[in-house]
C-alpha positions in Angstrom: 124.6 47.8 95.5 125.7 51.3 96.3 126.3 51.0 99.7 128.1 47.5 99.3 130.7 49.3 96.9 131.2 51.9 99.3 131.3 49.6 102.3 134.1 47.5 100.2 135.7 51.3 99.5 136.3 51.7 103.3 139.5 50.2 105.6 138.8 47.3 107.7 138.7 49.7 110.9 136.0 52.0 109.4 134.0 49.4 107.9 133.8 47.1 111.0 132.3 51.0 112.6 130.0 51.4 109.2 128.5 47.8 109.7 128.0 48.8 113.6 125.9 51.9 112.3 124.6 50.4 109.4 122.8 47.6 112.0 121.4 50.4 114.0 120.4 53.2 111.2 118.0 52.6 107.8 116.6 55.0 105.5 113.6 54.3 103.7 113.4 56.4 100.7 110.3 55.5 99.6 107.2 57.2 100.5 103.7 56.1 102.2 102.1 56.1 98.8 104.4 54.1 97.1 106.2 56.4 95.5 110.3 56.7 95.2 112.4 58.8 92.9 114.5 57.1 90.1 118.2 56.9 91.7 120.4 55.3 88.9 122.7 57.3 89.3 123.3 57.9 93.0 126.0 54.6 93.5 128.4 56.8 91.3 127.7 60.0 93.3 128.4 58.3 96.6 131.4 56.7 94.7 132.5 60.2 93.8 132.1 61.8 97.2 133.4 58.9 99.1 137.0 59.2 96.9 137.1 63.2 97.0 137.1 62.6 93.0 135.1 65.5 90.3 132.5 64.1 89.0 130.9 65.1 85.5 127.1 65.4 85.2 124.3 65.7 82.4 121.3 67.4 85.1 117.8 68.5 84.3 117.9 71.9 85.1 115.0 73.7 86.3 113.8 77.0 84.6 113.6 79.7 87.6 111.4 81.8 85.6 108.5 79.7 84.5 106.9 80.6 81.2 109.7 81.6 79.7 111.2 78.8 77.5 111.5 75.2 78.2 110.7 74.0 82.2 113.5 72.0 82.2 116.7 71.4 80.3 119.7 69.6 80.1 122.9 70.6 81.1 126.8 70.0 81.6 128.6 70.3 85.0 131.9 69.6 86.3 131.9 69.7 90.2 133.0 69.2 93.0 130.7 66.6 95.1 131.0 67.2 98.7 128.6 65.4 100.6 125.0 63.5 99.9 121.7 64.3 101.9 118.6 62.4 102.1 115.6 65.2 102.8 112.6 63.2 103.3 112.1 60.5 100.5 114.5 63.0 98.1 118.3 62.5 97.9 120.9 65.8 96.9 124.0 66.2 96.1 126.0 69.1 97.8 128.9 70.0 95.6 131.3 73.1 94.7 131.7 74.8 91.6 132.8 77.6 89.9 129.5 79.2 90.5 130.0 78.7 94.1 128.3 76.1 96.3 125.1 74.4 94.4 122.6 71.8 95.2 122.0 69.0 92.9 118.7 66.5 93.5 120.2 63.4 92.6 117.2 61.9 90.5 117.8 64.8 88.1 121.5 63.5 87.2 121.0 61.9 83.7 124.1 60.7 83.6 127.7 60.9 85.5 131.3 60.1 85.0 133.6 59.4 87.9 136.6 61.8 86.5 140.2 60.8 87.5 140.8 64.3 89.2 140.7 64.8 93.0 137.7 67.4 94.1 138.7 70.5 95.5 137.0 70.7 99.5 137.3 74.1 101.0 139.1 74.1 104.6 136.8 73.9 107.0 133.6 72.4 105.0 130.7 71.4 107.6 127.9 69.7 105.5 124.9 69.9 108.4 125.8 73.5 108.5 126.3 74.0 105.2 122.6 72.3 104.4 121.0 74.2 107.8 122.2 77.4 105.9 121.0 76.5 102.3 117.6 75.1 103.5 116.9 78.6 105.3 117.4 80.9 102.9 115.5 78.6 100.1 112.6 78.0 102.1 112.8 82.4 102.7 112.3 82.4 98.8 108.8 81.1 99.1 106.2 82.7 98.1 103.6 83.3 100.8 100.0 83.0 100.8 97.7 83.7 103.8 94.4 81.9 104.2 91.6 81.6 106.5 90.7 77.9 107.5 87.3 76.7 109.3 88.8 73.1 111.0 87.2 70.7 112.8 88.9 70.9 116.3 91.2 68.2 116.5 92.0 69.4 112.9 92.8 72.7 114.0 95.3 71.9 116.8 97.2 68.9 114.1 98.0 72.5 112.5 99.1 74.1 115.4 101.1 71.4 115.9 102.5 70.5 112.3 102.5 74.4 111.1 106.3 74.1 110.6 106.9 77.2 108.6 103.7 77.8 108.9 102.6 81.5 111.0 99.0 80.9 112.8 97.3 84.7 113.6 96.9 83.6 117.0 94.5 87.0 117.1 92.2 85.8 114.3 91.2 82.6 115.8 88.1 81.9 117.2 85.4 79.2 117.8 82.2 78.8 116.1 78.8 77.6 117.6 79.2 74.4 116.9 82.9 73.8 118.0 84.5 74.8 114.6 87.9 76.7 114.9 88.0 79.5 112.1 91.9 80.6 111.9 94.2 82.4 109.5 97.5 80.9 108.6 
């Protein structure tokens, strides 16, 4: 439905392109166990960044400092939508405010209103950078925990392979009698 309204959004010369890409790109947003966040209300976002228009949200905000007060709670933005990403099976909402740049996971919008007032995109806005940027110093905000793991080989080097942000002690593995591989990550 969403994309069908944004397809009919588009001039004939881009949409006869967007059906040429369309054919040749798919995102599946649901995952391997079955499980897909609610998107309700991400037609109206794509509506909203599509027309350069402010957009007013209700969003389930997340308490940063867990244990004191209510995990999550409702509140009231006006912003400024600026582009959409799909991160895995999870779908933000990149958008300006007076707060500066903020992320917004679309299934948290509880509700959204298309305002009649064009958005206000800084000169120069590049969304991949913007996200490459805002992905890097979230994911340095982690807390870090090292471990010690006793794998089964073929275990051990799926790690090696899939450690993403992970840091193997290269120096503190070894190899066990019976072919185990004891390493700290």
């Amino acid at each position: 439905s969403a994309l069908a309204k944004l397809m009919a959004s588009l001039p004939e010369p881009l949409r006869e392109r967007a059906v040429s890409i369309r054919q040749r790109l798919h995102v599946d947003t649901t995952g391997w166990r079955g499980t897909a966040e609610p998107l309700p209300m991400l037609p109206i976002v794509q509506d909203a960044v599509s027309r350069d228009r402010k957009l007013a949200i209700r969003y389930w905000s997340v308490n940063p400092e867990r244990g004191t007060g209510p995990r999550r709670k409702l509140v009231d933005r006006v912003i400024d939508p600026l582009g959409i990403v799909a991160k895995g099976t999870t779908w933000y909402l990149v958008a300006n405010t007076p707060r500066g740049f903020r992320t917004y996971r679309v299934s948290r919008i509880d509700h959204a209103t298309l305002l009649d007032k064009p958005c206000q995109r800084p000169p120069g806005f590049d969304l991949a950078v913007h996200w490459k940027s805002s992905t890097e110093q979230f994911t340095e905000g982690w807390k870090r925990v090292d471990v010690t793991l006793r794998l089964e080989p073929g275990a051990a080097e799926e790690m090696k392979i899939w450690h993403l942000n992970t840091k193997i002690d290269e120096t503190a593995t070894s190899i066990d009698p019976d072919g185990w591989v004891t390493m700290r990550v």
